[in-house]
C-alpha positions in Angstrom: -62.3 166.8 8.4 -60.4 169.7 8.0 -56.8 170.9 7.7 -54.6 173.5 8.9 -52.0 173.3 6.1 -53.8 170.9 3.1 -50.3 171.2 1.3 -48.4 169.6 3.8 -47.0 166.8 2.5 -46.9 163.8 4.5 -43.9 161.7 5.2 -44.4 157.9 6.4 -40.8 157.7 8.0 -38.9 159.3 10.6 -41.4 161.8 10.7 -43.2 163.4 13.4 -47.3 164.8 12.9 -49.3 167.1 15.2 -52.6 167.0 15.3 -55.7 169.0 17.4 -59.3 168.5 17.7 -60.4 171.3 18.7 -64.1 170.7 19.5 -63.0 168.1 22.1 -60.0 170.2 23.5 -57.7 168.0 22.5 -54.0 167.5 21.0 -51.7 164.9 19.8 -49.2 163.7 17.9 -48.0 160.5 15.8 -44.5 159.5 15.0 -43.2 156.6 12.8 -39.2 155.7 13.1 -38.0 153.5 10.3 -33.5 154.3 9.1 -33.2 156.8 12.0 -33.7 153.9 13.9 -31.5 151.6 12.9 -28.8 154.4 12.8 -29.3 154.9 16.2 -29.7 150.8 17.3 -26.4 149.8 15.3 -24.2 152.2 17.7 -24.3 148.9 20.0 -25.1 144.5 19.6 -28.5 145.0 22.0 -29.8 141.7 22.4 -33.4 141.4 20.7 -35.6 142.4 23.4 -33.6 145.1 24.7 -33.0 146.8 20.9 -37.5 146.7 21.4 -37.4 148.3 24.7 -35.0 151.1 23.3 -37.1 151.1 19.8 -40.3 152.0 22.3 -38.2 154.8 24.4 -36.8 156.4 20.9 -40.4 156.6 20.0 -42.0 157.7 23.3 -39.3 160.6 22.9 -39.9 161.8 19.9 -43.5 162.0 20.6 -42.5 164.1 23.8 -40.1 166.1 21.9 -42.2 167.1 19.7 -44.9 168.5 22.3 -41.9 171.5 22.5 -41.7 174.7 20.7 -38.7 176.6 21.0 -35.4 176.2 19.0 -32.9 174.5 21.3 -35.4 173.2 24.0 -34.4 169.5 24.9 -36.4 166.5 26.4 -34.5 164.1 28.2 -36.2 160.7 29.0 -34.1 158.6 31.7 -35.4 155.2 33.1 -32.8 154.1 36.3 -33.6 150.3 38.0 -32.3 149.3 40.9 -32.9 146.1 39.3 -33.3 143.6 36.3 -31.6 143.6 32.8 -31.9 146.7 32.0 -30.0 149.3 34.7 -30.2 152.7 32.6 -31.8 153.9 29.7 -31.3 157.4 27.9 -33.2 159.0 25.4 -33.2 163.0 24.3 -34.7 165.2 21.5 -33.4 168.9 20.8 -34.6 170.0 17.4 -35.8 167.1 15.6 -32.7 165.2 16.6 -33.0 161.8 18.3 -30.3 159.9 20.4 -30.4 156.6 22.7 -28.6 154.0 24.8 -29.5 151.2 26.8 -26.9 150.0 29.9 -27.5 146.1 30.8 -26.5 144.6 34.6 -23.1 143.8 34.0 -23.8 140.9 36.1 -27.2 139.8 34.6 -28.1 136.3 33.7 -30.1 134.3 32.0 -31.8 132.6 34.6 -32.1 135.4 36.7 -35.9 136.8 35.3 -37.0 138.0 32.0 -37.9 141.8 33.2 -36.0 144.7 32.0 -36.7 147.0 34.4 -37.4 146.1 38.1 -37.6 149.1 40.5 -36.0 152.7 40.0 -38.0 155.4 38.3 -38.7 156.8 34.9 -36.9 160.7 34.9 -38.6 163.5 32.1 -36.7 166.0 32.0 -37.8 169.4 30.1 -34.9 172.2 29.4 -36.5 175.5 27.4 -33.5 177.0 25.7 -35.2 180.5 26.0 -35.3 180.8 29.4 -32.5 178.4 30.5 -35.5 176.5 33.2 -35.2 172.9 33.3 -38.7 171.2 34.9 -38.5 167.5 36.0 -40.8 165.0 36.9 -39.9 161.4 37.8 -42.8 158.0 38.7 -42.1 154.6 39.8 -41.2 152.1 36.9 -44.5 150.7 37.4 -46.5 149.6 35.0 -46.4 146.7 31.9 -44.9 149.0 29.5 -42.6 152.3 28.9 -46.2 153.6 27.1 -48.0 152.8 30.1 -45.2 154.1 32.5 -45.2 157.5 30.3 -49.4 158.1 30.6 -48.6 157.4 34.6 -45.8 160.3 34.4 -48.5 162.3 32.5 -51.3 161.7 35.1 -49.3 162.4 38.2 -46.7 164.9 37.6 -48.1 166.6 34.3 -51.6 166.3 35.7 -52.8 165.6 31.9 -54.9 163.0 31.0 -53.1 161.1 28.3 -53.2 158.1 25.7 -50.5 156.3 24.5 -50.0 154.1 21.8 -46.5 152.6 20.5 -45.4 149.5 18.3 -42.3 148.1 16.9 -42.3 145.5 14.4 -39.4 143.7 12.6 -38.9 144.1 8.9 -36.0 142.4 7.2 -32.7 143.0 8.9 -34.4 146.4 10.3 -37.3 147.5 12.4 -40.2 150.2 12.4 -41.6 151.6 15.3 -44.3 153.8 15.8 -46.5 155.7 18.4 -49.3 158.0 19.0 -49.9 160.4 21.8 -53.1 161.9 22.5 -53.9 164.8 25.5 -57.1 166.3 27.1 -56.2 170.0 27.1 -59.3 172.5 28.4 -57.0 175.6 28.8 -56.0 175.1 25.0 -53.7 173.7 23.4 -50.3 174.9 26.4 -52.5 173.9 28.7 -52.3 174.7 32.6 -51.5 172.8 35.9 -54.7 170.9 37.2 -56.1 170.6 40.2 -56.5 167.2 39.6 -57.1 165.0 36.7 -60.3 164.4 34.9 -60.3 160.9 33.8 -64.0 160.9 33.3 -64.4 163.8 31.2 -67.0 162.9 28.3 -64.5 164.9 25.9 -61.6 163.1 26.8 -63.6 160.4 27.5 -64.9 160.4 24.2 -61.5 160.9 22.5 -60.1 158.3 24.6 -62.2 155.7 23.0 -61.5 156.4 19.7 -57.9 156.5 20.3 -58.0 153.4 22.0 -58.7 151.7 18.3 -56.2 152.5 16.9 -53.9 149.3 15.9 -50.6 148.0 16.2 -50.4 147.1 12.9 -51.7 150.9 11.3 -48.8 152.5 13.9 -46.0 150.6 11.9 -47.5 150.4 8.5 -45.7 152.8 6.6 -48.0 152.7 3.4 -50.4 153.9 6.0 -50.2 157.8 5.8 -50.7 159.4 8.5 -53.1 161.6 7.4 -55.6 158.5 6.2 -54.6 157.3 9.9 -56.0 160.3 11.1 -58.9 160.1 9.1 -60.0 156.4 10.5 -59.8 157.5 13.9 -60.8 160.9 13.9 -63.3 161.5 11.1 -66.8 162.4 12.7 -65.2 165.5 14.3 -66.2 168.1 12.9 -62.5 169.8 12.8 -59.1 168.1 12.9 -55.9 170.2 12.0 -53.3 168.6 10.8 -49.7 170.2 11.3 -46.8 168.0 10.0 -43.1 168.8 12.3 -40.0 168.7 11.1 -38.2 165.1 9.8 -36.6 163.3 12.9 -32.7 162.6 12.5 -29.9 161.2 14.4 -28.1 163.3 16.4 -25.4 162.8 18.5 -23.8 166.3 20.1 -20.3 164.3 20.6 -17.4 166.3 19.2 -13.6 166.6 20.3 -13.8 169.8 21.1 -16.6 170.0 23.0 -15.6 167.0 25.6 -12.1 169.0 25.6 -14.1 172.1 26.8 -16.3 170.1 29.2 -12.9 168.6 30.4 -11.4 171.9 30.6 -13.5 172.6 33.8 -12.3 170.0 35.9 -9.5 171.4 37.8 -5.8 170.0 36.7 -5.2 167.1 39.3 -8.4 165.3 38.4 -7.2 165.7 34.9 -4.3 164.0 35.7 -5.9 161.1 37.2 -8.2 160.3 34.2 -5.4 160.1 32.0 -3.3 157.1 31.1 0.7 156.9 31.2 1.1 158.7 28.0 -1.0 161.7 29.1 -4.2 161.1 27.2 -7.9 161.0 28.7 -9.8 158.3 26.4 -13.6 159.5 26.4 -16.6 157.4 25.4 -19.4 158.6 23.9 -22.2 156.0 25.2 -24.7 157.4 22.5 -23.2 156.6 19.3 -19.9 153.8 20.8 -16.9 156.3 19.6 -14.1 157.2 21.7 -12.5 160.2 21.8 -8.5 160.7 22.4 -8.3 164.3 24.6 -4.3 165.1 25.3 -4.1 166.8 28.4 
């Protein structure tokens, strides 16, 4: 196996790795999240399983996000049920930064099922800074898993066969989570709207398998480089290029002057009736749980 940069070095956590195959038309990438996210979790008291279903979305979004190529280009992931515990979840990347929230049914219970999602769709939303477009596709919340929702996004709207692979495992007081994303690409590695998708490919089909092995275990182990990762998988190819991307952060765009400017454009009466007796519009930020005083 071969690399593109052999000096790159290679960093376990809160990291993001691209990767091409080039023989089999092929591209993906691998990310491990181990302090960003708990930065990002400890904004709000999640209950267990909900903290894992956010975990999986952080992870599926910096995969995505890291599929992008232009300073300032964003990737919005937004899941909306009609249903169940989980009523919206938000996830963006713009340049290497990560941010999340998860809103629960205010008037969920217990006994009222164990899904977190029932109904609604699954929103990806692509904004490319250099051209100011914004592309969206949105699927059905079908499917046993975000992961499994993402490859049907992928196969539908993208038309772009795709594997996807994500874990979360608990360590100590904090968690780890990691992914992989792999994509059959004939028209290189931008790739081009199909006519339809080509499931049964022998390359993908070949490339398929072997991603398919990977492990839960090897996607969280972070004495697991992701190089050697690589290397298990990937190593009778007779080319893989290895490309690390930058270290993933927390990032929360919240500041007071820029919800004063957003506020600025609503026109004055509507001002007035966000504001409390003593003139001041309280704004929360839902991302990182700080509020914001903005005197009108």
């Amino acid at each position: 196996m071969t690399q593109s940069q052999p000096s790159i070095p290679l960093v376990a956590l809160d990291q993001a790795l691209a990767f091409t195959i080039p023989d089999r038309n092929a591209r993906g990438r691998i990310v491990r999240l181990g302090p960003v996210l708990g930065q990002i979790l400890a904004a709000h008291d999640y209950p267990q399983d909900v903290r894992d279903c956010l975990a999986e979305a952080l992870v599926l979004t910096a995969l995505m996000g890291s599929l992008l190529k232009g300073e300032g280009d964003q990737l919005t992931m937004q899941a909306q049920a009609t249903d169940g515990r989980v009523r919206l979840l938000v996830c963006d990347y713009r340049d290497g930064e990560l941010r999340g929230y998860a809103e629960q049914a205010e008037d969920w219970q217990p006994g009222d099922g164990a899904d977190l999602f029932a109904g609604g769709h699954l929103a990806i939303t692509f904004d490319i800074a250099a051209t100011k477009q914004r592309y969206q596709g949105i699927v059905p919340l079908e499917g046993g898993s975000l992961a499994e929702i993402l490859e049907n996004y992928f196969a539908q709207s993208e038309q772009v066969p795709t594997l996807v692979r994500t874990a979360i495992d608990l360590v100590g007081e904090g968690m780890l989570a990691g992914g992989m994303l792999i994509q059959h690409l004939p028209e290189g590695e931008e790739g081009r709207a199909r006519l339809h998708v080509q499931l049964d490919h022998p390359e993908w089909e070949h490339v398929a398998v072997l991603g398919s092995s990977v492990t839960r275990e090897e996607l969280v182990d972070p004495a697991l480089s992701f190089e050697e990762l690589i290397w298990r998988l990937f190593h009778e190819e007779s080319e893989v290029r290895l490309t690390a991307g930058r270290p993933l952060k927390k990032g929360c765009r919240c500041t007071q002057s820029h919800f004063e400017t957003v506020l600025s454009r609503f026109a004055k009466d509507d001002r007035r009736e966000m504001a409390d007796e003593s003139g001041v519009i309280v704004v929360d930020c839902a991302f990182c749980s700080r509020k914001f005083n903005i005197q009108d």
